[in-house]
C-alpha positions in Angstrom: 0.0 0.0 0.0 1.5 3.5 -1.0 1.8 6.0 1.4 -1.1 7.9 1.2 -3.5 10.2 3.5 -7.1 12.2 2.9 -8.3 15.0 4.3 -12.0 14.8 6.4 -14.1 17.9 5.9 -16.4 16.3 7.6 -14.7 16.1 11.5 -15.1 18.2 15.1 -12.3 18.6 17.3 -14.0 19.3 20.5 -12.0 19.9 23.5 -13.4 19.0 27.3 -11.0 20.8 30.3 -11.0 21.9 33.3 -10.2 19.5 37.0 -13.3 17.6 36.6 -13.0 16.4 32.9 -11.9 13.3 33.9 -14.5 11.6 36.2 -16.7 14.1 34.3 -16.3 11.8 31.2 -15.9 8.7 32.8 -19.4 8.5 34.4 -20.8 9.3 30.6 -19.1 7.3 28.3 -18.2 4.1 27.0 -14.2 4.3 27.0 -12.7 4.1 30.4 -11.1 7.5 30.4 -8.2 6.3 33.0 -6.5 4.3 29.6 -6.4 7.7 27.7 -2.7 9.3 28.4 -0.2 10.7 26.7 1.0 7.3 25.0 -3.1 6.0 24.1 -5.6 7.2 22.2 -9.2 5.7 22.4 -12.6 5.4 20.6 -15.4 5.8 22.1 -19.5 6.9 22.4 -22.4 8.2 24.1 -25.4 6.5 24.9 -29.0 7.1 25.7 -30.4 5.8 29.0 -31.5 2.8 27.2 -28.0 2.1 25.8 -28.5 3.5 21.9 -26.0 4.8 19.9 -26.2 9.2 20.0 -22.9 9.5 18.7 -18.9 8.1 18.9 -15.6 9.9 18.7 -12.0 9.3 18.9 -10.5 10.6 22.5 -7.5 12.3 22.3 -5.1 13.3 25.6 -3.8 16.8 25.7 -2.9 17.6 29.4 -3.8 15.9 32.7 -6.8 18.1 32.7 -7.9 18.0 28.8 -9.1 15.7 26.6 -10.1 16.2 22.6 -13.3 14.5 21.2 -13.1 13.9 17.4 -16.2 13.3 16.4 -18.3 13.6 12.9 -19.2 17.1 12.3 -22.8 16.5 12.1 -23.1 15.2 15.7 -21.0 17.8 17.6 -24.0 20.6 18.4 -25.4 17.8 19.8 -23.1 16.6 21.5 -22.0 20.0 22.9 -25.2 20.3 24.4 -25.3 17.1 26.2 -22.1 17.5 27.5 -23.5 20.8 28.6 -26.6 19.2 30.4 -24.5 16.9 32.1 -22.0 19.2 33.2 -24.0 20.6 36.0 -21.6 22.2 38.6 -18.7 20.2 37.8 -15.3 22.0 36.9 -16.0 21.3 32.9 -15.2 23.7 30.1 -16.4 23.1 26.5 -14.8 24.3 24.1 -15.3 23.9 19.8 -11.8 23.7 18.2 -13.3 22.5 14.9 -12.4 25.6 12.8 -8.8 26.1 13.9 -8.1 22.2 13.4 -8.2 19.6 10.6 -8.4 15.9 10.6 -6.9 13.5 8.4 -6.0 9.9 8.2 -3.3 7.5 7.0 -2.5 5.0 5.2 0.7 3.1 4.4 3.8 3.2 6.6 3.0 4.8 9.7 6.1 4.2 11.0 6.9 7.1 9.4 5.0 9.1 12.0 7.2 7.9 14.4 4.1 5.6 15.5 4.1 1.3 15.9 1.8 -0.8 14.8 -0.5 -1.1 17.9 -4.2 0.3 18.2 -4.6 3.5 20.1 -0.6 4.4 20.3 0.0 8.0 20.1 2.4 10.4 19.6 2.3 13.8 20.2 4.4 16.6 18.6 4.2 19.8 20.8 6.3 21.7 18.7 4.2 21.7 15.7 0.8 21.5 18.1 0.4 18.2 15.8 -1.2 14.9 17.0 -0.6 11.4 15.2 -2.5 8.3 16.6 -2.9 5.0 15.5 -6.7 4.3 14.6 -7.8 2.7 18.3 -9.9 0.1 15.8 -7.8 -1.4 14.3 -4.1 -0.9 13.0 -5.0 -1.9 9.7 -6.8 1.5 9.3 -3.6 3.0 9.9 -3.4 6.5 11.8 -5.4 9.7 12.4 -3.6 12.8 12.4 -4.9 16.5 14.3 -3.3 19.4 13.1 -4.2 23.0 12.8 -5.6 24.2 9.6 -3.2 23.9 6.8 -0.6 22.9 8.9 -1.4 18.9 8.8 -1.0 18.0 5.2 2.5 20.2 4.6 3.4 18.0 7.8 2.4 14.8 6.0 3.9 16.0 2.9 7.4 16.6 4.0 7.0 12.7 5.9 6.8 11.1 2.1 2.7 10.6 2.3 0.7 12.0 -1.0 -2.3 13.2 -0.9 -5.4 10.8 -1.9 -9.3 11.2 -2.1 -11.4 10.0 0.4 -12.9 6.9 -1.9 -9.4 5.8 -1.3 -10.0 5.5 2.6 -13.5 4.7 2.7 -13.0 1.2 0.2 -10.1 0.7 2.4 -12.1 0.9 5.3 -15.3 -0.7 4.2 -12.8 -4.0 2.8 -12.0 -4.2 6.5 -15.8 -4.3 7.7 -15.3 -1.0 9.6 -18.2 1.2 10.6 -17.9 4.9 9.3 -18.1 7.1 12.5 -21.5 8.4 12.9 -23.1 7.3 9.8 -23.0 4.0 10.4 -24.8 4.2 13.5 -27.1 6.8 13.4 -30.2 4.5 13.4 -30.3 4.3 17.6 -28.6 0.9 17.2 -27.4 -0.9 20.3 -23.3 -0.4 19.6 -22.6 -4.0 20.0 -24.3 -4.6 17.0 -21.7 -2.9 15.4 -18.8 -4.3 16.7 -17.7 -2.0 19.4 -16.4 -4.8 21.8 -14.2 -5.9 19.0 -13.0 -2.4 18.0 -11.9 -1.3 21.3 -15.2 1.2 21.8 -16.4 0.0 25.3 -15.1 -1.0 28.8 -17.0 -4.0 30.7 -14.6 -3.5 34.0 -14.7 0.7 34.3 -17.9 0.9 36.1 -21.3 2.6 35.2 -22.0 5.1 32.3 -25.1 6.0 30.6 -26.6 2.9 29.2 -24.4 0.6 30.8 -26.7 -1.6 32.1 -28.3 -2.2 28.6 -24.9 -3.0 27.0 -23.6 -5.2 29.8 -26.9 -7.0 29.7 -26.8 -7.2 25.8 -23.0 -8.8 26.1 -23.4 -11.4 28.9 -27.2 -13.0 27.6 -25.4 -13.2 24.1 -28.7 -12.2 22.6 -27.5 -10.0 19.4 -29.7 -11.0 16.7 -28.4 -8.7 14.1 -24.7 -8.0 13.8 -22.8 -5.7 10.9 -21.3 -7.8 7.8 -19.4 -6.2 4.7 -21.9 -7.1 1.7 -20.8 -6.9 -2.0 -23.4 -6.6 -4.9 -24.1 -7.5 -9.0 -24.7 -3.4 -9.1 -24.0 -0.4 -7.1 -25.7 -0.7 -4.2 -28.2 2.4 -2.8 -28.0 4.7 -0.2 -27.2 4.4 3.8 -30.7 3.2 5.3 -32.2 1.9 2.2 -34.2 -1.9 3.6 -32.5 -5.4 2.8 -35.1 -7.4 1.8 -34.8 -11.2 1.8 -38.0 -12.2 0.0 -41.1 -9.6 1.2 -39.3 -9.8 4.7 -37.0 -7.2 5.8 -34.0 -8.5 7.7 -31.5 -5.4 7.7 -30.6 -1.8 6.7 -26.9 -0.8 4.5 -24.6 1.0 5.8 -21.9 3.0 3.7 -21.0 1.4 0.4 -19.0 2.7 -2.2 -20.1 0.9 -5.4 -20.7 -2.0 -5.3 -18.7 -2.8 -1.6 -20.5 -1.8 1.6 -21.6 -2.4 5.3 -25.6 -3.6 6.0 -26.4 -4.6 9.5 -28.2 -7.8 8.9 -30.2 -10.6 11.2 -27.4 -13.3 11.7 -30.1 -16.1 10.5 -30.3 -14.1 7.4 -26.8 -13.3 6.4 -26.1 -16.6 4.5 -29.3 -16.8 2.5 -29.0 -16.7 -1.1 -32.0 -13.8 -2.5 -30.8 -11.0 -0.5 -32.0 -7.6 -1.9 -30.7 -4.2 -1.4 -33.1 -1.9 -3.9 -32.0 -3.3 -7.0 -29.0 -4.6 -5.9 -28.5 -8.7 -5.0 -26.2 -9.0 -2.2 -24.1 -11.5 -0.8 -22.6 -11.0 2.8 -19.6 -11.8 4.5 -18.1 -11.6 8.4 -15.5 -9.2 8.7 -12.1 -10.6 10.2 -12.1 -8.7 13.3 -15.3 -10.8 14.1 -13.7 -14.2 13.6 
């Protein structure tokens, strides 16, 4: 694979200080906050009370008493305001960095970052205010990379990486059965449907967070009836949402796709059938590797 990275016009940075950011966090979210230093990055997401997706984010270490949320674009007014709600006395400042900072990611050799090979490791240059992190997923989605405005890709540049459009990262990412961040999701699915146990998105020993009982409930009964499977197709296949129809039965939703490769969340007694439609589209599914 040639060293390449793209650009994301569609990302927040959002940055959460002050004493109480920590705990703050940590009795919200998925992630325990106490593995996010200076050497890990995590993934991560809030829940409703009744443990359904409202949106996920990459967390980020900047001091003891900061932490940056990178987030999809489209979720962080909401997620401001939650944060906001929840915040109540505490020592909690909220700030939105999203138009002094740009995201991109990387793929190739990221030891040229200065970064191994292992989920979540991060690096972080201080003297260009630059952040490089391996994607907490999975290595094979190689790394994520913070930067100020216009500052990031003369960075990756001079580091040997070209620039690459963003169909380049999303079949890449899609081949590996990864869920986009936010789109994927947005249908108030419970997260382990989407594989966040395998991706490194939730903690079953850090305590309670909203909609932690649902999810721990969800894990140990084993009672996931639809999981996410990477589907490929005779045609391209429609949009995010569209019904998979197997016969007059529905039996899941797709994800993102990119011609004819995509995500669908399916019923696991449905995802080996032969006669699986997607509008137009006949589908065949497989299990992504992380999945086993």
């Amino acid at each position: 694979m040639s060293n390449r990275y793209v650009t994301f016009d569609d990302r927040a940075v959002l940055e959460i200080s002050g004493s109480d950011a920590r705990t703050f966090l940590q009795g919200l979210i998925t992630q325990d906050v106490n593995l996010i230093t200076g050497i890990y990055s995590g993934y991560s997401a809030l829940l409703t009370a009744q443990g359904k997706f409202i949106a996920d984010f990459f967390l980020i270490h900047r001091d003891e008493h900061t932490i940056w949320l990178e987030c999809a674009k489209e979720y962080a007014p909401k997620l401001l305001r939650l944060l906001a709600l929840y915040r109540l006395r505490a020592d909690v400042k909220l700030h939105d960095l999203t138009d002094k900072m740009h995201v991109h990611a990387v793929l190739g050799n990221i030891a040229q970052l200065a970064l191994y090979e292992t989920p979540g490791r991060t690096e972080h240059f201080h003297q260009d205010n630059i952040v490089a992190f391996v994607d907490p997923r999975t290595e094979k989605l190689g790394a994520r990379v913070i930067a100020p405005v216009g500052e990031g890709e003369t960075w990756l540049i001079q580091r040997g990486f070209v620039h690459a459009p963003l169909v380049d990262y999303d079949l890449h990412r899609i081949g590996l059965g990864i869920p986009a961040e936010g789109d994927n999701l947005a249908d108030k699915t419970l997260i382990l449907e989407n594989g966040f146990e395998e991706l490194h998105g939730v903690s079953f020993t850090k305590g309670c967070y909203v909609g932690q009982e649902v999810t721990a409930r969800t894990k140990h009964r084993a009672n996931l009836h639809k999981l996410l499977f990477i589907v490929e197709s005779d045609a391209d296949l429609p949009e995010n949402g569209t019904p998979i129809l197997l016969g007059e039965r529905e039996v899941g939703q797709m994800r993102s796709s990119r011609g004819n490769l995509g995500l669908a969340v399916l019923r696991v007694d449905t995802a080996d059938k032969d006669g699986l439609k997607a509008g137009d589209a006949t589908i065949t599914a497989k299990t992504p590797e992380w999945r086993g």
